[in-house]
PQR file of N, CA, C, O and H, with PARSE charges and radii, in Angstrom:
ATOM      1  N   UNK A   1     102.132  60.231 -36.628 -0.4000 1.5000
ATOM      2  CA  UNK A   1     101.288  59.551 -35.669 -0.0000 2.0000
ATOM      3  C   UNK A   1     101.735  58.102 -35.484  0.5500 1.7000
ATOM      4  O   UNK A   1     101.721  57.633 -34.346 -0.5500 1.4000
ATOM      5  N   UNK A   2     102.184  57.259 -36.660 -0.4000 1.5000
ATOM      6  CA  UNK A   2     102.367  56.087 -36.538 -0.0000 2.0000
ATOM      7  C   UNK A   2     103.499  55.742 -35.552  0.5500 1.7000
ATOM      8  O   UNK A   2     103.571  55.112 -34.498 -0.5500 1.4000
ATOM      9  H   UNK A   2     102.195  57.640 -37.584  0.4000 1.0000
ATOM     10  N   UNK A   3     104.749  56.743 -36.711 -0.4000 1.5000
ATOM     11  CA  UNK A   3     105.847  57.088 -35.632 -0.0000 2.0000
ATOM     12  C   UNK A   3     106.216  57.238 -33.702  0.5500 1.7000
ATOM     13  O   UNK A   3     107.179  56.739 -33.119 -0.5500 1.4000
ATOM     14  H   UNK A   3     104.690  57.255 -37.568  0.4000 1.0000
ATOM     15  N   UNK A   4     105.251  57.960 -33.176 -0.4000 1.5000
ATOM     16  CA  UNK A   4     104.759  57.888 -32.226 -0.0000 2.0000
ATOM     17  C   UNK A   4     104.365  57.139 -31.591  0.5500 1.7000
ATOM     18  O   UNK A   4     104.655  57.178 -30.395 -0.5500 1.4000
ATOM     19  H   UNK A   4     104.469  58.365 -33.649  0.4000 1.0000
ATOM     20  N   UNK A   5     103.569  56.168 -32.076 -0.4000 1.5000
ATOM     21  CA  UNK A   5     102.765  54.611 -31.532 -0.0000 2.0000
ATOM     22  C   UNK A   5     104.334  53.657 -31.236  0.5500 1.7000
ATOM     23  O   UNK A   5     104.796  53.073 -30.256 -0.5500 1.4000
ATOM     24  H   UNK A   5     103.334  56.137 -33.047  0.4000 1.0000
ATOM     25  N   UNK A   6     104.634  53.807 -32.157 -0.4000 1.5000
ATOM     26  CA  UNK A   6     105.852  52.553 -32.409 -0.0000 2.0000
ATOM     27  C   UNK A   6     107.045  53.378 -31.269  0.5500 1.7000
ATOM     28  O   UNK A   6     107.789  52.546 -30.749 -0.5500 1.4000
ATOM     29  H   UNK A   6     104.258  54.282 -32.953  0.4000 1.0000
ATOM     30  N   UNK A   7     107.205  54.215 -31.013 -0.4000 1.5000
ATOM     31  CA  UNK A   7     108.386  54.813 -29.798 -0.0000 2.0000
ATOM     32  C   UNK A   7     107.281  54.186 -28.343  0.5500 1.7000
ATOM     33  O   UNK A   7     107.816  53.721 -27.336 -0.5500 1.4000
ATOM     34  H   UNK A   7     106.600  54.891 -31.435  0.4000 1.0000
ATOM     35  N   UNK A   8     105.924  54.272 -28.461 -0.4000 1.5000
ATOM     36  CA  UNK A   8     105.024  54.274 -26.998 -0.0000 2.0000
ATOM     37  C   UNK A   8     105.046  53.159 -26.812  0.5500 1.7000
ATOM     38  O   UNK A   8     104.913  52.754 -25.657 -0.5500 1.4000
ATOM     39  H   UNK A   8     105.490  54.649 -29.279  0.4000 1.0000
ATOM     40  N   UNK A   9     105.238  52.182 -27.971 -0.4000 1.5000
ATOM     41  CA  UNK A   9     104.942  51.007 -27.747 -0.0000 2.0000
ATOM     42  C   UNK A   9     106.634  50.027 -27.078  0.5500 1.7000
ATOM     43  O   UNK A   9     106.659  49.125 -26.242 -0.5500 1.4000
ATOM     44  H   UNK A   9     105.346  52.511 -28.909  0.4000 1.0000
ATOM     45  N   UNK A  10     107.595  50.530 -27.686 -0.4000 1.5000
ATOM     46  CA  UNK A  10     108.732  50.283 -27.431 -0.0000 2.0000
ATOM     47  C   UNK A  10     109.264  50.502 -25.469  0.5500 1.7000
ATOM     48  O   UNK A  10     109.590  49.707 -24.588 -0.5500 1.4000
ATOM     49  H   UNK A  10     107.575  51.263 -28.365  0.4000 1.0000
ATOM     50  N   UNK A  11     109.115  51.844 -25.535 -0.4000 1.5000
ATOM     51  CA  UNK A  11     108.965  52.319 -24.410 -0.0000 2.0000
ATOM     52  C   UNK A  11     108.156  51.709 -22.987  0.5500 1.7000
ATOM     53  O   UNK A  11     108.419  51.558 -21.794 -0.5500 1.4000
ATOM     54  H   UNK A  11     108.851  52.491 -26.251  0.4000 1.0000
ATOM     55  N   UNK A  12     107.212  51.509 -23.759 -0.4000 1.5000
ATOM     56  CA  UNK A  12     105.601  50.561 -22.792 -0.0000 2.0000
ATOM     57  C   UNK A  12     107.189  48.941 -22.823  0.5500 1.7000
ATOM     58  O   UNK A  12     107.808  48.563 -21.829 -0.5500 1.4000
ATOM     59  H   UNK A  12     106.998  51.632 -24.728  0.4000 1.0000
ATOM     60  N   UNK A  13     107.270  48.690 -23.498 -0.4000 1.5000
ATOM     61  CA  UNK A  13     108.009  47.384 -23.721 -0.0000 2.0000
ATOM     62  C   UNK A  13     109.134  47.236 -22.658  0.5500 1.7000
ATOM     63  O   UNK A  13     109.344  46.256 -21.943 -0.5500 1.4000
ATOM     64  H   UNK A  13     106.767  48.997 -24.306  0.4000 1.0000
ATOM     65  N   UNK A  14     109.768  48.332 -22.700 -0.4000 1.5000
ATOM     66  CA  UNK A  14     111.036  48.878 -22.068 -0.0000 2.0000
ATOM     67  C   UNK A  14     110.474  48.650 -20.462  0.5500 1.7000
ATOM     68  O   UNK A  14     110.562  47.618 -19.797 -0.5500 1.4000
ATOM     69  H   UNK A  14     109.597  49.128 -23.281  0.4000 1.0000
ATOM     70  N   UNK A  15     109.853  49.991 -20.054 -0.4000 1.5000
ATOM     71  CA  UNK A  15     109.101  49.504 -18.899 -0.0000 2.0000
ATOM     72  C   UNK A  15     108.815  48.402 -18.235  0.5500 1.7000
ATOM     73  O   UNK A  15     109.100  48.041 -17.093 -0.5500 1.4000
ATOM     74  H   UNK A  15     109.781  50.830 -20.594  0.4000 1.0000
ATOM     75  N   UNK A  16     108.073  47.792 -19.299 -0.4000 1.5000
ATOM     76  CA  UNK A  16     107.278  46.686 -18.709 -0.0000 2.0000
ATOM     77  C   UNK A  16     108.607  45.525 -17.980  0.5500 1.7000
ATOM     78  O   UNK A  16     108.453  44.838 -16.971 -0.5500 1.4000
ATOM     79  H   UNK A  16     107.842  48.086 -20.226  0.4000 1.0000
ATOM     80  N   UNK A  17     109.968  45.604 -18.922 -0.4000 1.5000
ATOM     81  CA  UNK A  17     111.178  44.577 -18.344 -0.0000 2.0000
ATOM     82  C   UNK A  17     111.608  45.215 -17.501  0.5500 1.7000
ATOM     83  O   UNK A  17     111.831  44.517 -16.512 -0.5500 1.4000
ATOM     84  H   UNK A  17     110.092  46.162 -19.742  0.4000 1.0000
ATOM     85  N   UNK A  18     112.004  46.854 -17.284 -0.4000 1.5000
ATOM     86  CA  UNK A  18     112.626  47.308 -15.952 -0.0000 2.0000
ATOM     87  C   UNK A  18     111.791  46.627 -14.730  0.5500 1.7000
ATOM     88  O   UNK A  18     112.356  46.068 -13.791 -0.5500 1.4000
ATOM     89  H   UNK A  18     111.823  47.421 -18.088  0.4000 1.0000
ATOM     90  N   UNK A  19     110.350  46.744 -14.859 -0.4000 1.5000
ATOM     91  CA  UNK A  19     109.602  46.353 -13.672 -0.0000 2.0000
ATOM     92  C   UNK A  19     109.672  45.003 -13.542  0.5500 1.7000
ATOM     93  O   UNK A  19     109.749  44.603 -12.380 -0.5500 1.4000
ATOM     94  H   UNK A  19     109.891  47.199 -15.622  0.4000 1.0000
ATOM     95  N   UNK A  20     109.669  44.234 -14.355 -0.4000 1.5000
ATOM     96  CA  UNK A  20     109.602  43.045 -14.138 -0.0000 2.0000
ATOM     97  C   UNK A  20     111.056  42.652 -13.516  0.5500 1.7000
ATOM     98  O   UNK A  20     111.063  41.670 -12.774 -0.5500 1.4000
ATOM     99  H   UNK A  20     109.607  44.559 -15.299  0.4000 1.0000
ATOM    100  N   UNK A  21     112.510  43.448 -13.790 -0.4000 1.5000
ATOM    101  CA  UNK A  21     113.315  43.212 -12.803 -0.0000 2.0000
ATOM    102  C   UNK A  21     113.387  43.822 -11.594  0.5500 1.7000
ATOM    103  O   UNK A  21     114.071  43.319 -10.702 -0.5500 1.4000
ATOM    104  H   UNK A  21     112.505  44.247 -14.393  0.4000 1.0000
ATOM    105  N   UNK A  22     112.723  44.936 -11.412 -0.4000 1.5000
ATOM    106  CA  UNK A  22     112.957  45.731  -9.992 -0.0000 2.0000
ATOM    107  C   UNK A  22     111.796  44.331  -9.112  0.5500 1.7000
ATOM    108  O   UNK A  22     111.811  44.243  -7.885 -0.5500 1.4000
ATOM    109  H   UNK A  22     112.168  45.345 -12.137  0.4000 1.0000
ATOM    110  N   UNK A  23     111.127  43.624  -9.759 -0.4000 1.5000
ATOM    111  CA  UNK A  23     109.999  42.885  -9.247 -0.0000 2.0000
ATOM    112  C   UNK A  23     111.033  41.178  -8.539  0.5500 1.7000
ATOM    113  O   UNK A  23     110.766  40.514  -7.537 -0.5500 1.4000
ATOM    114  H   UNK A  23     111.114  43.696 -10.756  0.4000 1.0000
ATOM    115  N   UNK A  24     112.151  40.977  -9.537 -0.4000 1.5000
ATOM    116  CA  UNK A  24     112.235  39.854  -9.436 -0.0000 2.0000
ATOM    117  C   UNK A  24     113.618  39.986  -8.014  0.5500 1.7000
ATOM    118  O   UNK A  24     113.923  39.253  -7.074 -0.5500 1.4000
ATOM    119  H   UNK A  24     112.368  41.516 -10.351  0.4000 1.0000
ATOM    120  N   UNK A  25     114.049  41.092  -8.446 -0.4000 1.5000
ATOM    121  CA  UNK A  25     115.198  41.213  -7.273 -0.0000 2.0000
ATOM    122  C   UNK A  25     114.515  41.363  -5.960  0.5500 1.7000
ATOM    123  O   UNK A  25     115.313  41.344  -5.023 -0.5500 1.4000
ATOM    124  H   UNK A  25     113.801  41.688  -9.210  0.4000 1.0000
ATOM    125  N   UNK A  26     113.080  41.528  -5.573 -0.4000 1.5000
ATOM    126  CA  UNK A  26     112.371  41.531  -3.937 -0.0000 2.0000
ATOM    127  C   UNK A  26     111.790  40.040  -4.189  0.5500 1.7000
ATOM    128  O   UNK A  26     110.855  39.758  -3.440 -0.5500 1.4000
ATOM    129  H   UNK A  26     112.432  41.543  -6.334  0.4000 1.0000
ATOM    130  N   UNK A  27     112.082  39.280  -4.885 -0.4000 1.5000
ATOM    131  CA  UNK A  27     111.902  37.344  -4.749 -0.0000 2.0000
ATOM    132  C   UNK A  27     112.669  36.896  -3.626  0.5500 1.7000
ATOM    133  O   UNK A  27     113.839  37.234  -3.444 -0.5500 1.4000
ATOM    134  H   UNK A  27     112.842  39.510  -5.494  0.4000 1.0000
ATOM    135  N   UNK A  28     112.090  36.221  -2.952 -0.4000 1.5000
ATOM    136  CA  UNK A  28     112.853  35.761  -1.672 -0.0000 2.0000
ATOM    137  C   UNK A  28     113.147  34.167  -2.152  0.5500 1.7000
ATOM    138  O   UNK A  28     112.208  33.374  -2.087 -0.5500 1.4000
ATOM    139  H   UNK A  28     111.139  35.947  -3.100  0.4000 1.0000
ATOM    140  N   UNK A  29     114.199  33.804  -2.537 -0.4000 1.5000
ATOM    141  CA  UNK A  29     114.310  32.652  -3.075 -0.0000 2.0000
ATOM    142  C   UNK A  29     114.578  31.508  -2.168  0.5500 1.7000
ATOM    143  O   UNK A  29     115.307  31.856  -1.239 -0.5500 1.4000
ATOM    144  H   UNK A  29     114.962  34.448  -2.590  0.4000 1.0000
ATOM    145  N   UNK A  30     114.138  29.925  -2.118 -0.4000 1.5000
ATOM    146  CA  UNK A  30     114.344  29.288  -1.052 -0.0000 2.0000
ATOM    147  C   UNK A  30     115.420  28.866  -0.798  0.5500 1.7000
ATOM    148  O   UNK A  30     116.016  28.261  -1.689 -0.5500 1.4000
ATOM    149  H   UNK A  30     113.546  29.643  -2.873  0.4000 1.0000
ATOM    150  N   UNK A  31     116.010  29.027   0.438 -0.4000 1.5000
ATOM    151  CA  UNK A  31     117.345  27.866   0.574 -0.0000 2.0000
ATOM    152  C   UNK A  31     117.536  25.953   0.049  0.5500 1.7000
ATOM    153  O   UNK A  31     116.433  25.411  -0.019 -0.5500 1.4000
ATOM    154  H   UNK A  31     115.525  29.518   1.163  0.4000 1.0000
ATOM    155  N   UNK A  32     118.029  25.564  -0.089 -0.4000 1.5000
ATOM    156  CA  UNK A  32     118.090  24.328  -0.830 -0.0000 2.0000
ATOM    157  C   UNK A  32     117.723  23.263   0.274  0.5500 1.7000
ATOM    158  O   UNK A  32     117.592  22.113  -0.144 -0.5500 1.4000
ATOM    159  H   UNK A  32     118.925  26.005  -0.034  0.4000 1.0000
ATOM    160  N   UNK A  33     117.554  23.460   1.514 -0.4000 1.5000
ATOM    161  CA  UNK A  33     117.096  22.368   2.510 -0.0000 2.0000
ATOM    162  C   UNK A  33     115.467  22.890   2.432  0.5500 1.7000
ATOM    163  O   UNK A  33     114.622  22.021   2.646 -0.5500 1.4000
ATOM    164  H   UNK A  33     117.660  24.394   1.854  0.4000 1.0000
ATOM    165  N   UNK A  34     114.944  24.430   2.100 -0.4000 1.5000
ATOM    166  CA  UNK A  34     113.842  24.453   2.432 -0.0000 2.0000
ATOM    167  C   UNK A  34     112.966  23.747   0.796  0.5500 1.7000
ATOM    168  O   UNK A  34     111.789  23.392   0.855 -0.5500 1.4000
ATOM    169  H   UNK A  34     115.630  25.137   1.926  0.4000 1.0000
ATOM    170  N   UNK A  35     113.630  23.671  -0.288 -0.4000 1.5000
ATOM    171  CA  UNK A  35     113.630  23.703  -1.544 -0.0000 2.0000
ATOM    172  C   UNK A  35     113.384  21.980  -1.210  0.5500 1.7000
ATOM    173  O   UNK A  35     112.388  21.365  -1.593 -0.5500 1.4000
ATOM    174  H   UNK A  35     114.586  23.959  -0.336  0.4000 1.0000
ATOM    175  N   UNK A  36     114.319  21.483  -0.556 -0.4000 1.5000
ATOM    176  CA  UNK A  36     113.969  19.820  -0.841 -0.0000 2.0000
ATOM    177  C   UNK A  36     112.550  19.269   0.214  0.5500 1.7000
ATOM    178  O   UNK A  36     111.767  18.357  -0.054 -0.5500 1.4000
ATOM    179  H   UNK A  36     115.127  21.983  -0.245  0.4000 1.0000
ATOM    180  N   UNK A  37     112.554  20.312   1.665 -0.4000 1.5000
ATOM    181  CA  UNK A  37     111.337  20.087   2.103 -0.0000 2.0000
ATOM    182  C   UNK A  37     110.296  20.108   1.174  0.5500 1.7000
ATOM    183  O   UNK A  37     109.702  19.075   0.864 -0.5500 1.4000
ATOM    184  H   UNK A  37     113.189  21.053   1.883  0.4000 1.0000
ATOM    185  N   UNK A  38     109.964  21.455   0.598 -0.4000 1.5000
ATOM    186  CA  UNK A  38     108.677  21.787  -0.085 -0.0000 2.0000
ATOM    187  C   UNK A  38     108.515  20.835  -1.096  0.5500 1.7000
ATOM    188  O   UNK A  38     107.361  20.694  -1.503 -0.5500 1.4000
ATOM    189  H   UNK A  38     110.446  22.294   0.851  0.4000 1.0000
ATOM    190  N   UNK A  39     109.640  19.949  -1.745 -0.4000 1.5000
ATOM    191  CA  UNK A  39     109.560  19.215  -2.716 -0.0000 2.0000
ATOM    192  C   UNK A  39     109.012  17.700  -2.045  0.5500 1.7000
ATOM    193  O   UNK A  39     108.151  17.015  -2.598 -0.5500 1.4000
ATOM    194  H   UNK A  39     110.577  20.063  -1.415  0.4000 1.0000
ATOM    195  N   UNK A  40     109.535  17.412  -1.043 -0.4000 1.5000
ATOM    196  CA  UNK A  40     109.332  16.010  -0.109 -0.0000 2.0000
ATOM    197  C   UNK A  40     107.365  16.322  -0.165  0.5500 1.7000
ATOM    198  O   UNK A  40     106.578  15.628  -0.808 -0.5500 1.4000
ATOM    199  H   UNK A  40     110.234  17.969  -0.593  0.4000 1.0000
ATOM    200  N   UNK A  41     106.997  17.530   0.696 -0.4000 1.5000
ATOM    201  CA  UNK A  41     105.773  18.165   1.071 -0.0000 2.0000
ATOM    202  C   UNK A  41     104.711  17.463  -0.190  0.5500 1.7000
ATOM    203  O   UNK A  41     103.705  16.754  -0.165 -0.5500 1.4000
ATOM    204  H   UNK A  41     107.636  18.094   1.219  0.4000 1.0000
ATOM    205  N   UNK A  42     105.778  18.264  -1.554 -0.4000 1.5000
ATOM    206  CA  UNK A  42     104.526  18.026  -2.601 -0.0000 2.0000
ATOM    207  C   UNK A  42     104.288  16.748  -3.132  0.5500 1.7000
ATOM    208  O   UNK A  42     103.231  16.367  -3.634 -0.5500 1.4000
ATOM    209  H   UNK A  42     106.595  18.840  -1.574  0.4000 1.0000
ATOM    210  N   UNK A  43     105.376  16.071  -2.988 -0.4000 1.5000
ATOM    211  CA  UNK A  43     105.304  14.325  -3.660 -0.0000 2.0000
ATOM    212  C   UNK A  43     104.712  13.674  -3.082  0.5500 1.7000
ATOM    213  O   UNK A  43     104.168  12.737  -3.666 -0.5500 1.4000
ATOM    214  H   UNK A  43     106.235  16.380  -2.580  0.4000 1.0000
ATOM    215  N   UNK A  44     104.475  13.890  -1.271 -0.4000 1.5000
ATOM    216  CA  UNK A  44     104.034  13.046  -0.791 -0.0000 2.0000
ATOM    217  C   UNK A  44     101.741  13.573  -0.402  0.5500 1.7000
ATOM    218  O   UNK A  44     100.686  13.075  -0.008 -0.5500 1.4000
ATOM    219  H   UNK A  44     104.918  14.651  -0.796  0.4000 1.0000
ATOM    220  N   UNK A  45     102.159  14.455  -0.756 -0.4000 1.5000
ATOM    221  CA  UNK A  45     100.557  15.449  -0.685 -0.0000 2.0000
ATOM    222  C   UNK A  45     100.150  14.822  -2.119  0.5500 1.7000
ATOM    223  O   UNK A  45      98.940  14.672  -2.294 -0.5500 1.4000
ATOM    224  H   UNK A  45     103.016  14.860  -1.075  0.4000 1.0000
ATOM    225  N   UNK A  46     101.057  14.422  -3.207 -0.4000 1.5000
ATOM    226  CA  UNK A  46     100.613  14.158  -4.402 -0.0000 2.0000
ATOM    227  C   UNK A  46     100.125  12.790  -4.340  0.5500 1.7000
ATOM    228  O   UNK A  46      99.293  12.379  -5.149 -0.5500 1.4000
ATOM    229  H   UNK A  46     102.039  14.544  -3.064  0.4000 1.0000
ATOM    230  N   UNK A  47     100.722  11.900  -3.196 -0.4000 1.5000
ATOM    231  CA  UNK A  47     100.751  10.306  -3.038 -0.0000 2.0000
ATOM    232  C   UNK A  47      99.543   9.823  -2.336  0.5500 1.7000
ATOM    233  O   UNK A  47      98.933   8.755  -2.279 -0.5500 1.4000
ATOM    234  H   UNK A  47     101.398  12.234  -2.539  0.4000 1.0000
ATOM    235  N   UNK A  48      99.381  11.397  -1.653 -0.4000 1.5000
ATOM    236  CA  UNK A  48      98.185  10.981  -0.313 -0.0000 2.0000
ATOM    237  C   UNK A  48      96.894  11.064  -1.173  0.5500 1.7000
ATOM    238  O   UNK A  48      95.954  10.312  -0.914 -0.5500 1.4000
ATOM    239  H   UNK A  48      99.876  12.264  -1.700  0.4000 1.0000
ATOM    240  N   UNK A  49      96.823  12.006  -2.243 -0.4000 1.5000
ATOM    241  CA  UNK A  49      95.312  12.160  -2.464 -0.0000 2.0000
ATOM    242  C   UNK A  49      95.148  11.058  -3.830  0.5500 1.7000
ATOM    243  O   UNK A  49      94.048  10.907  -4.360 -0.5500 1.4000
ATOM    244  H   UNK A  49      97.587  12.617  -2.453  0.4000 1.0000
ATOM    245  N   UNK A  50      96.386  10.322  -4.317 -0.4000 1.5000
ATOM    246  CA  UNK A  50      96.100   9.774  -5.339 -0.0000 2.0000
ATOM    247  C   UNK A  50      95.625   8.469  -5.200  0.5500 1.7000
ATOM    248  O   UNK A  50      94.698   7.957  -5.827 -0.5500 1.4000
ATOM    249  H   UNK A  50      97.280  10.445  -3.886  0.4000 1.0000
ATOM    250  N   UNK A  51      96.762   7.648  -3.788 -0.4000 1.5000
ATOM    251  CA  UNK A  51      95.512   6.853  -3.033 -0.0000 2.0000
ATOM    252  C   UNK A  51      94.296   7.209  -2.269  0.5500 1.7000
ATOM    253  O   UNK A  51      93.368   6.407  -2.383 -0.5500 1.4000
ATOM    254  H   UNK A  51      97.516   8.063  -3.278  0.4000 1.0000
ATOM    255  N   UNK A  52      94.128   8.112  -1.609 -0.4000 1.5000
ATOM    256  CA  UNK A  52      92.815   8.473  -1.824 -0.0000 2.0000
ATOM    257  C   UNK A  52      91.609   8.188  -2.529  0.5500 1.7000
ATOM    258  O   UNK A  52      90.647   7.482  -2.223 -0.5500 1.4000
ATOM    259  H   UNK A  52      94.882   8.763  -1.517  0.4000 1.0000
ATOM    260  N   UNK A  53      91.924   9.072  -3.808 -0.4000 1.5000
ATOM    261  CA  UNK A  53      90.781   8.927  -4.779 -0.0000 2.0000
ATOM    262  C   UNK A  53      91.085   7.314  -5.201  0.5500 1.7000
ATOM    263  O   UNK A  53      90.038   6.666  -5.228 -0.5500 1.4000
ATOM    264  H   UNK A  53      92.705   9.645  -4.056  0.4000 1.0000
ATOM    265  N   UNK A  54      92.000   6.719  -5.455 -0.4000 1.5000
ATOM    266  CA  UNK A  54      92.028   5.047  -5.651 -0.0000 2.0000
ATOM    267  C   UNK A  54      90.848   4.173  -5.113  0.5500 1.7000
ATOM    268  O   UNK A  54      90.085   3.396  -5.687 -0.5500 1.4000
ATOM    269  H   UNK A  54      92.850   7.245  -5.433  0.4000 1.0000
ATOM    270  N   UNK A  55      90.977   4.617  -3.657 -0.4000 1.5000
ATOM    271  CA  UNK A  55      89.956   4.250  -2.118 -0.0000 2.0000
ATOM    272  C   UNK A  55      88.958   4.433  -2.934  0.5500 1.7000
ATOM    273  O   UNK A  55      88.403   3.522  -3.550 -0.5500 1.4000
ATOM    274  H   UNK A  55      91.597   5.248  -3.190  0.4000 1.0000
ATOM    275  N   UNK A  56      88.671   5.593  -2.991 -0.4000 1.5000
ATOM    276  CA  UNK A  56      86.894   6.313  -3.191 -0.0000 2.0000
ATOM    277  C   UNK A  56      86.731   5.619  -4.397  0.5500 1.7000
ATOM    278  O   UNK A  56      85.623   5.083  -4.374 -0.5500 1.4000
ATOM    279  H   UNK A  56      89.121   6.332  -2.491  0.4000 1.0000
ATOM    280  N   UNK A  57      87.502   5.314  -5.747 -0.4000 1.5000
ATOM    281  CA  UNK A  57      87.107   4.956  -7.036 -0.0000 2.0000
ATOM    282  C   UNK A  57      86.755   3.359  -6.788  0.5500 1.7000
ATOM    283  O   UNK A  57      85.783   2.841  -7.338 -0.5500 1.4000
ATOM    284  H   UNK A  57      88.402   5.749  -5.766  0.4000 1.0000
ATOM    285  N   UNK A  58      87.584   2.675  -5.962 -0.4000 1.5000
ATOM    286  CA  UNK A  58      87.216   1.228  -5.940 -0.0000 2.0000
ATOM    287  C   UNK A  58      86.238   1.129  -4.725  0.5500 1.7000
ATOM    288  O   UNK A  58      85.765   0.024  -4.459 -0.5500 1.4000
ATOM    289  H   UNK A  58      88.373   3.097  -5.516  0.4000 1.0000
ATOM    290  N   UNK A  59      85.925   2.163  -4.012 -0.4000 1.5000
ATOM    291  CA  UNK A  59      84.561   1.701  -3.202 -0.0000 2.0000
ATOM    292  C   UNK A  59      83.385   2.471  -4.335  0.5500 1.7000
ATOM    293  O   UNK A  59      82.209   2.138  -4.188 -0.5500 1.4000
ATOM    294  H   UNK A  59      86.309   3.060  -4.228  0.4000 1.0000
ATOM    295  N   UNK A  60      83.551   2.962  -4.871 -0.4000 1.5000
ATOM    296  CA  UNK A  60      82.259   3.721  -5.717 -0.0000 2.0000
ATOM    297  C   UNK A  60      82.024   1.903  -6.732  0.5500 1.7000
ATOM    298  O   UNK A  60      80.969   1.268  -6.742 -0.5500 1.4000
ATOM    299  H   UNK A  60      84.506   3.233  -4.991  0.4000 1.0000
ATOM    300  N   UNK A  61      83.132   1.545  -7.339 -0.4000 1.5000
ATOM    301  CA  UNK A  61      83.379   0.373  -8.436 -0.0000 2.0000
ATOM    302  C   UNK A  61      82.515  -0.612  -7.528  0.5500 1.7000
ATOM    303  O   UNK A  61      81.293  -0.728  -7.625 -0.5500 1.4000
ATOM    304  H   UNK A  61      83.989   2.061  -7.330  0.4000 1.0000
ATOM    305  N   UNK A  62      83.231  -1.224  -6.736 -0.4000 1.5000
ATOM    306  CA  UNK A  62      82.265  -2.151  -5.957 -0.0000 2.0000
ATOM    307  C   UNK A  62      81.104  -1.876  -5.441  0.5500 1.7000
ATOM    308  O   UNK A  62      80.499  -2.903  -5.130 -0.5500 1.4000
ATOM    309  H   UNK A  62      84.224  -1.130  -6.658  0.4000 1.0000
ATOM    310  N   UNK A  63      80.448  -0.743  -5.184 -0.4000 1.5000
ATOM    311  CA  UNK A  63      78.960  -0.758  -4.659 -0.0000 2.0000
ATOM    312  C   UNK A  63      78.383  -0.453  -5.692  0.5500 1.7000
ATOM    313  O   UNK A  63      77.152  -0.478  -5.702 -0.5500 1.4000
ATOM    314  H   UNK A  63      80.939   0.090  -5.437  0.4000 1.0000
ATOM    315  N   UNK A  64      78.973  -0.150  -6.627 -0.4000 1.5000
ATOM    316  CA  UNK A  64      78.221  -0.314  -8.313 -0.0000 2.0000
ATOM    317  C   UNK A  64      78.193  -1.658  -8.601  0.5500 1.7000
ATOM    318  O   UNK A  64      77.035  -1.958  -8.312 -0.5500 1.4000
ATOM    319  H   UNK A  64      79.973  -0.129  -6.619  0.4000 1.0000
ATOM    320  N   UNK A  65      78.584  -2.374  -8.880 -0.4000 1.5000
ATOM    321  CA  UNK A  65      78.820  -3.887  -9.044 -0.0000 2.0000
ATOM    322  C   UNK A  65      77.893  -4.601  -8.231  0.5500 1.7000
ATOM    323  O   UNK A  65      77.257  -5.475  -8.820 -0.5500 1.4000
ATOM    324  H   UNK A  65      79.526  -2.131  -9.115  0.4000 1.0000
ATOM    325  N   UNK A  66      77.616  -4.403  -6.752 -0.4000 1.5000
ATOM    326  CA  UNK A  66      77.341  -4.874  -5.738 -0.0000 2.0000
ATOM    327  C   UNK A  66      75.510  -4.393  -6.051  0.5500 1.7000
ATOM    328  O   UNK A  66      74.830  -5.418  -6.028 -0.5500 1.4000
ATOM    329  H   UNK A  66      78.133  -3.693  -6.273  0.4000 1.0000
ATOM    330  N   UNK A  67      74.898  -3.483  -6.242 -0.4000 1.5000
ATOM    331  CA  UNK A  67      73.905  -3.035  -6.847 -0.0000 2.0000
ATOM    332  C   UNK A  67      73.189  -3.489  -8.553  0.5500 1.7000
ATOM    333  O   UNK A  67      72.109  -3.751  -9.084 -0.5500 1.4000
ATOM    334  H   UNK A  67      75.451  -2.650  -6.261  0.4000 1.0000
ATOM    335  N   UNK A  68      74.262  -3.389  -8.790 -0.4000 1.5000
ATOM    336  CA  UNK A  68      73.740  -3.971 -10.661 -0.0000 2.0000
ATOM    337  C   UNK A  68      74.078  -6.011 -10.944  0.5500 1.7000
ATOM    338  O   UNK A  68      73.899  -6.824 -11.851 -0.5500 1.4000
ATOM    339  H   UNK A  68      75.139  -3.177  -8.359  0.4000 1.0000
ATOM    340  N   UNK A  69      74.657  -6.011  -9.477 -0.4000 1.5000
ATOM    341  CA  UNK A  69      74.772  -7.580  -9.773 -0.0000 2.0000
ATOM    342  C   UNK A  69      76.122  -8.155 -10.728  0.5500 1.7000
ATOM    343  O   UNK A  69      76.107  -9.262 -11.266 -0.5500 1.4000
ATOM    344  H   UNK A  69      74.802  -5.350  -8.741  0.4000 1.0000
ATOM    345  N   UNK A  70      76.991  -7.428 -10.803 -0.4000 1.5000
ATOM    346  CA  UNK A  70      77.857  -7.730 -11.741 -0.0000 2.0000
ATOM    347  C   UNK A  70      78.670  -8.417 -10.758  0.5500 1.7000
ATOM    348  O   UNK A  70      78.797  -8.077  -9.582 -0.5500 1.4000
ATOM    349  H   UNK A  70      77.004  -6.528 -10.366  0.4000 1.0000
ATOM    350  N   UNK A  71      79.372  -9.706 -11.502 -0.4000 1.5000
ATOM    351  CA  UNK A  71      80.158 -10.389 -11.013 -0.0000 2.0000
ATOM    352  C   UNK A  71      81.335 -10.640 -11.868  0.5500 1.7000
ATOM    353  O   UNK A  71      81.150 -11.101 -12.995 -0.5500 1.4000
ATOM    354  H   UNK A  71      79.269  -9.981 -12.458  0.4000 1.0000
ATOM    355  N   UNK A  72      82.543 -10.380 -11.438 -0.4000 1.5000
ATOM    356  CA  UNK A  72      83.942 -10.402 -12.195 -0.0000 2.0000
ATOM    357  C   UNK A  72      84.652 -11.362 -11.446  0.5500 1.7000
ATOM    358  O   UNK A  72      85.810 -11.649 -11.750 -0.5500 1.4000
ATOM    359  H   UNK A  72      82.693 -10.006 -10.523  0.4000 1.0000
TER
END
């Protein structure tokens, strides 16, 4: 019985990498101009919301301040 487990489990193992390559060869991989777009895309999507929240954190800071009377 044990014997058995340990071939199902090997097997299950075996499987599991054939699929994971029959899976990776239908990857449509990007060309290197679309590769530096998507990269431009994310740095600058990363730039937009970080000033952003900057905005929102120093208007939240000052109308806190502006309410409790604090002066810096």
């Amino acid at each position: 019985m044990a014997g058995s487990k340990k071939n199902k489990e090997k097997k299950g193992i075996r499987e599991y990498f054939k699929g994971v390559r029959l899976e990776m060869k239908k990857v449509v991989w990007p060309t290197k101009k679309e590769l530096g777009a998507y990269t431009v895309t994310v740095l600058t999507t990363c730039v937009v919301f970080a000033v952003a929240f900057w905005l929102i954190d120093t208007g939240f800071l000052a109308a806190l301040k502006g309410l409790l009377g604090i002066n810096m």
